[in-house]
Structure formats: structure tokens, C-alpha cells
N, C-alpha and C positions, 0 to 999 in steps of 0.2 A: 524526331520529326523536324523538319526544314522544311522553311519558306526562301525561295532564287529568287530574286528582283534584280532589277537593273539600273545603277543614275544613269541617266543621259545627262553628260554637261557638255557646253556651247561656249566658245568664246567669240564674241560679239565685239571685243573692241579691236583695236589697231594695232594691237603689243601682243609681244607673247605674254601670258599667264602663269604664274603657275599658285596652286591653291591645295588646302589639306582636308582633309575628309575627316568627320567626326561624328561616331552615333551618339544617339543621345535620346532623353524621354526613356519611356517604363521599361522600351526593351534593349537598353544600350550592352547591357552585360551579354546579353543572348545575339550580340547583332557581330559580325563579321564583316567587315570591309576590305576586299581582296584589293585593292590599292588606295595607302592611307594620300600620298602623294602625287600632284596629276599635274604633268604640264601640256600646257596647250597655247597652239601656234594661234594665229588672229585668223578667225571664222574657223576654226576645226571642234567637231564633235567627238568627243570620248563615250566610250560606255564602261562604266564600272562597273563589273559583278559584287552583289549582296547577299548576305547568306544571314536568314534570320533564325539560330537553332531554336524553337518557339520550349523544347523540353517535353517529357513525359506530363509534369507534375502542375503546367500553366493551365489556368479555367480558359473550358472553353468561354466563348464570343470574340466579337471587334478587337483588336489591340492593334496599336499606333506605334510602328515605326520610323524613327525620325532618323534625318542625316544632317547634318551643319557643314555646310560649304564654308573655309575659311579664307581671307584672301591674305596677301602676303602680309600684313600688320597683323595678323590674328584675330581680324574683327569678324562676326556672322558677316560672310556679303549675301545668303539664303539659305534657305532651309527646307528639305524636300522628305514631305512625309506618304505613308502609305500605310493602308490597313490593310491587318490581317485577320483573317476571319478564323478561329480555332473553333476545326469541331469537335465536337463529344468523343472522347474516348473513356472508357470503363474499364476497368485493368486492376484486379485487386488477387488478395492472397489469403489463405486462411490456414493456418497450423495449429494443432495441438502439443504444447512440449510442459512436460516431458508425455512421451506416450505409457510409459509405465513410471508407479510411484510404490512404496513401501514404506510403511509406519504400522505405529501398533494402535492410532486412536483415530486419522482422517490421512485419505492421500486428499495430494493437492498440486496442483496443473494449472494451466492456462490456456486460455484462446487467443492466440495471436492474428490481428488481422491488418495486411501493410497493403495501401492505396497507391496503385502504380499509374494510374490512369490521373484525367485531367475533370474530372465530376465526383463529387461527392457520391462516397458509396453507402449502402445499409445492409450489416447482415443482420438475418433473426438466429437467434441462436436456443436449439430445441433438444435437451437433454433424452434419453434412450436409457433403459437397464432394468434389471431384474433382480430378483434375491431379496428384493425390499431396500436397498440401498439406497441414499437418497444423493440427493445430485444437487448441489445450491450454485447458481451464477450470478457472478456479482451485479449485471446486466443481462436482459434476456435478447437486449437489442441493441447494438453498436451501431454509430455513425462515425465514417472514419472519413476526414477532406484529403483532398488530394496531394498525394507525395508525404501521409502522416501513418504511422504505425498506433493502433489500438489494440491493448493485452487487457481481457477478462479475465480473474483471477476465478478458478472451478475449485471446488471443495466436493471432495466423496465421503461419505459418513456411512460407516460398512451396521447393517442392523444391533450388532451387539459388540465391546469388548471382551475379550476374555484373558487370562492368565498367565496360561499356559498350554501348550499341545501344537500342534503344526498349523503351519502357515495355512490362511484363504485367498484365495483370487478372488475379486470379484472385477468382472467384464464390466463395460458403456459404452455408449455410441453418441455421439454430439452431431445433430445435422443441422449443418450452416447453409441457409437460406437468401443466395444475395440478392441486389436489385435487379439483376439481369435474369432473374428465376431460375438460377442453377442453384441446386441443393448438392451440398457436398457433403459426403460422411467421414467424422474422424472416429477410432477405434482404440480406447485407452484400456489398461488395465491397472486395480489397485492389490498390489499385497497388501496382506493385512496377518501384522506379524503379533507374538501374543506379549501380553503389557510387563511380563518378567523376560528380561534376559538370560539366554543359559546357564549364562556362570552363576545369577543370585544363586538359585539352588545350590549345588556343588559348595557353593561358599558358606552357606547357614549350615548346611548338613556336615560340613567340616567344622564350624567353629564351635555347635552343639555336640558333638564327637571329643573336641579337645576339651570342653568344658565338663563332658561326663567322666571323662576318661581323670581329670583333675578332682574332680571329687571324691570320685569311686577312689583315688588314690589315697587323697585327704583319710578316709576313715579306713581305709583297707592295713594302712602302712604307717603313712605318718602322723595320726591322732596317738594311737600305742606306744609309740617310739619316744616320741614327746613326753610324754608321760612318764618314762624310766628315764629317760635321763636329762643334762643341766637345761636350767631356761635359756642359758645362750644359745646353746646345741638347734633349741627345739627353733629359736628365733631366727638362726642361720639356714634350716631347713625350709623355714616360711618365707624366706627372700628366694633362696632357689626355688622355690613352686612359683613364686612369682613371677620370676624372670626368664621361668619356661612359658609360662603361658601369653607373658609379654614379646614373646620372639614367636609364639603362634600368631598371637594375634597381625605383628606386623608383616610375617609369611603372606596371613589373608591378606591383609590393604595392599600388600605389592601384587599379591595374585587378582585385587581386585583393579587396581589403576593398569594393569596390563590389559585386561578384558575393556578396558573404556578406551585403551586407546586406538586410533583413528586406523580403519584394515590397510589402507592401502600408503600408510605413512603421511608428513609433515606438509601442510600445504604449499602451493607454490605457485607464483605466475612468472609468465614469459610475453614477451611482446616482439614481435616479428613484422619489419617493413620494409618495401620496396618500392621503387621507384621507375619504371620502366616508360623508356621513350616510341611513341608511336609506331607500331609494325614491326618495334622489337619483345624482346622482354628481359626479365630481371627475375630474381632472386634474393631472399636471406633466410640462413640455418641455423639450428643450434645444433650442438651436439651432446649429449647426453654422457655423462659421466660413468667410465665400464663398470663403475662398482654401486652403479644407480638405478631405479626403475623409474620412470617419469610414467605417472597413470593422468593422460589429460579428459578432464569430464568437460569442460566447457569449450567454448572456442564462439568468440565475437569478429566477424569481418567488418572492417571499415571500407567503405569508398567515401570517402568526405566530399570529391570535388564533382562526382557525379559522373567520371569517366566510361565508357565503352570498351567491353574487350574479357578477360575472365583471370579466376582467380585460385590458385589450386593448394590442399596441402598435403602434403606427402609426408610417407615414412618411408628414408634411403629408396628415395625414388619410387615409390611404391605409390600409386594417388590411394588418398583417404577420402579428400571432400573436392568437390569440383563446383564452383558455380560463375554464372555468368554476372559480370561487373554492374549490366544495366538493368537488373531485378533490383539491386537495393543501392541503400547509402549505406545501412547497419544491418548485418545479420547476424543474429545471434544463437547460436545450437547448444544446444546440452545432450545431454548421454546417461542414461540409467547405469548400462556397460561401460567403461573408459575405453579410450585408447591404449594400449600399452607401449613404452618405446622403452627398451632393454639397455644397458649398458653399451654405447658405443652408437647407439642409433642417432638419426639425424632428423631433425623435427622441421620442414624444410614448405617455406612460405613460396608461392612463381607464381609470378601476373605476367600476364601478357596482354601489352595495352593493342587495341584497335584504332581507339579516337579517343583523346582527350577530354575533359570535361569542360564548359564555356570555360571560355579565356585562359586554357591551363596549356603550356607546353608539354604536357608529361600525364604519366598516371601513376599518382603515388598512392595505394593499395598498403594495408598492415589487416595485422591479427593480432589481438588478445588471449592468449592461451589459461586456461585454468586449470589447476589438477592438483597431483600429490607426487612427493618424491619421498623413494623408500630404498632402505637398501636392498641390491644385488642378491639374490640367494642359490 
């Protein structure tokens, strides 16, 4: 949003003039003066166009823009002010992420809700579900000011744990209630997976196998053996039983540090920025190593300076996520699924600016990437 004014300045005296334009007061950063420099002949009127970008994120009422006339020593020779009257706008956002969670004791999500408008907003926030599942929010009711981001942290508490056996879904619905009486519904899901992992089993039921199989041997073979012949004999056969069952056991603990470790390989972040001049655009890529998998779960956008125009990211040209610049300053996505980019593929950040943000020549746009890299297979 933009407020056009106009100075009118006069030269009243007998000489030519010449004088520099300066904003100034609350809205100086937001104020645009399309000629800083103004000369004028004796009795000529000039009109200066003014451009006051008021922003999404300013309260409405009154607000006072000022200009300072200066004269050739740099002194105020006036000052010419003008109100602006900002009305009410209402403009907000409400997301559930992640929309799907898995655990084996509570999933766990969030309400995000981001104030795009110039009024403070209120959502009610009214949990939904069944099965007996309980629903806990950290707040039932958020108040979020203008141009501010508000995350309620949800907790799903599924009726019972259990052990082992196959996975449960349990469904819920969250209806957000805002000031402007729109109710919007989000629609999550929690797996609910059981409190033993696959491999314990397999892994106890092996190491009780090697332990019977170790005894039964003890008295089947080598208790008799022992007994006919020398104590050394018998002492060199009790280190070998030993040293077998010491190389079982460390078969398990490798079989068991392989089942903990992470499915989708080592974690990893990437940062990806660009810089694109007005009406154009811009780019930056990575490229993925052919003997690598990059699996990215997160992905944070920045607009810091608050520019106009959109933001895209791509796999080898392929769009993944597309959003518009002037929705946020920080957006932040996560992924139950990852992204997958394969050996050789290109992880590829493009803004294309419209309009710059107050007092910005440019739109400088980045991404914070999160995920995991694993090898090629």
C-alpha cells in the first residue's frame, strides 16, 4: 500500500535557488522523494512527487509525514508535513506442520499463525478427534500484532502404548476461528508406532540362541573332555568358548548400532542466496555429488528486507515449492516425506524481484535447506 502527495515549492525571492529535500519523522524510512534536489528560478513553482509506502505491517490510524526543505548552507529553511490516515486491514495465516507425525509414546505438531495485515489479530483454536485420543494446546487462544508470527505447540496422546504389533493412525481436526469469523479447518494425522523396535527382537532371540547353544555345548562336549585330559588343555578350551561367544556378542552390538543408525544417512545443511535487481531475476544452485543422495526435510525462506516479487525452488528445473515474496519475511516448511535429489541433481534457489523493499535497490531472497546425505546406491 501507497500514499502520492505532492510538495509544492515557490521561490519568492530575487535569486535563483536551489534547495534539497529530506524526509523525516516516524515515516522517513517508508517515504520516497522522487527529486532529492530542486532548483528554482525567482517566483517559479515546482511540484515534487512523494510516495509514502505506508507497508502491510503499519497500525492502522493518523501517521505524520514530514519533509525538510534545506537551503544551500544545510540549514531547515521549512518543514512540510502531512497526515496519513491508515485503514484497518486484517490479513493473517494459519498452518498446521507438520501435518503428519510418528512416534511410539505422543505425536507432536504445531499451530502456526503469521499477521500479514495492519490490526491485531485473534485466533480460537478448537481441537476435533476420536478413538479417545487426547489433544493438549499449549494456548486455546492466540493473539498475534501485526507483521508477527505465533507457533502453538499440539501434543496427541494416542489412548494407550503398546509393544509391539503394527502401526495405528489416529486422525484430528483443529478449527481456527479468527477475528473476522472465518473458521478454517486443518486435518493432521498421528502414527503411532509400537515402543520396541524391530530389531530388539531378532537381537534377544539371537543372543539367547548363542547363549543356549553355549551351554548345551559346555556339558554335551566340553565338561567330559575336560575331565580326561590336562588342566591346561581343559583351560585353553575355556578361553576358546569364550572368545567365541565374545565375537557373538560383538556381531550383535554392530548388528545392533546399524539398526540405530539414521535411514536416510548423515545430516546436512545448505544455504542458498540470491540477489536479483528489479524486473529482473537471479539465481543460486548446488549440485549434488553422483555418488550422493541429498534427502532435504526442511526448507526456511528468507525475505529480510521485505521485498515484492516471488521465490521458487527447483529440482534440475523441475519447480518444487513456489511462493510469493510479499506473504512473508520467514517461511518455514518441513516434510514428513523428504525431497529426494539423486546424484548429479541440482538444488536450485530463483527470485524474481518486482519491487524492492523500503529503501532497498535490489531483492536479496536466500534459503536454508535441511536434510540428510547418504550414499548413491
Amino acid at each position: 500500500m501507497a500514499a502520492a502527495l505532492t510538495l509544492r515549492l515557490h521561490n519568492d525571492a530575487s535569486s535563483n535557488e536551489v534547495v534539497r529535500l529530506r524526509a523525516a519523522g516516524a515515516l522517513a524510512k517508508q517515504t520516497i522523494v522522487q527529486s532529492e534536489t530542486v532548483y528554482l528560478d525567482p517566483d517559479e513553482t515546482f511540484d515534487v512527487p512523494v510516495i509514502v509506502d505506508v507497508g502491510p505491517a503499519l497500525a492502522a490510524g493518523p501517521h505524520s509525514s514530514l519533509i525538510e526543505v534545506l537551503n544551500g548552507d544545510g540549514a531547515i529553511a521549512v518543514a512540510a508535513e502531512a497526515t496519513i490516515d491508515v485503514l484497518e486491514s486484517l490479513g493473517y495465516g494459519v498452518r498446521l506442520v507438520p501435518e503428519h507425525s510418528r512416534s511410539a509414546t505422543a505425536g507432536r505438531h504445531r499451530i502456526v499463525v503469521h499477521n500479514s495485515g495492519n490490526t491485531p489479530v485473534v485466533v480460537e483454536l478448537t481441537p476435533e478427534t476420536a478413538d479417545n485420543v487426547v489433544i493438549e494446546l499449549a494456548t486455546p487462544v492466540v493473539t498475534v500484532t501485526p507483521g508477527d508470527t505465533a507457533k502453538v505447540d499440539l501434543r496427541v496422546t494416542p489412548p494407550e502404548r503398546f509393544w509391539n504389533g503394527p502401526r495405528r493412525t489416529y486422525g484430528f481436526t483443529i478449527h481456527a476461528l479468527g477475528s473476522d469469523g472465518v473458521t478454517q479447518d486443518f486435518h493432521g494425522t498421528f502414527d503411532q508406532g509400537p515402543r520396541l523396535r524391530p530389531w530388539i527382537v531378532p537381537a534377544l532371540v539371537g543372543a539367547t540362541i548363542a547363549l543356549l547353544l553355549g551351554t548345551l555345548a559346555w556339558f554335551t562336549l566340553l565338561k567330559p573332555w575336560v575331565e580326561q585330559t590336562a588342566e591346561d588343555a581343559a583351560e585353553q578350551a575355556i578361553l576358546d568358548d569364550r572368545a567365541a561367544l565374545r565375537e557373538r556378542i560383538t556381531e550383535l552390538e554392530v548388528a545392533a548400532a546399524e539398526a540405530e543408525e539414521l535411514p536416510l544417512g548423515e545430516p546436512a545443511d545448505l544455504r542458498l542466496a540470491a540477489t536479483a535487481a528489479p524486473g529482473s531475476s537471479a539465481s543460486d544452485a548446488f549440485e549434488v555429488s553422483n555418488d550422493r543422495v541429498l534427502s532435504v526435510t526442511d526448507v526456511v525462506f528468507q525475505n529480510p528486507t521485505g521485498a515484492v516479487g516471488r521465490v521458487t525452488l527447483l529440482r534440475d528445473d523441475v519447480v518444487l515449492l513456489e511462493s510469493e515474496l510479499a506473504n512473508f519475511r520467514d517461511l518455514d516448511l518441513h516434510f514428513v516425506a523428504p525431497f529426494s535429489f539423486e546424484g548429479s541433481s541440482t538444488v536450485e534457489l530463483r527470485v524474481s524481484c518486482t519491487t524492492p523493499g523500503p529503501n532497498e535497490a535490489d531483492c536479496p531472497v536466500s534459503a536454508t535447506i535441511v536434510g540428510f546425505v547418504d550414499q548413491a546406491r
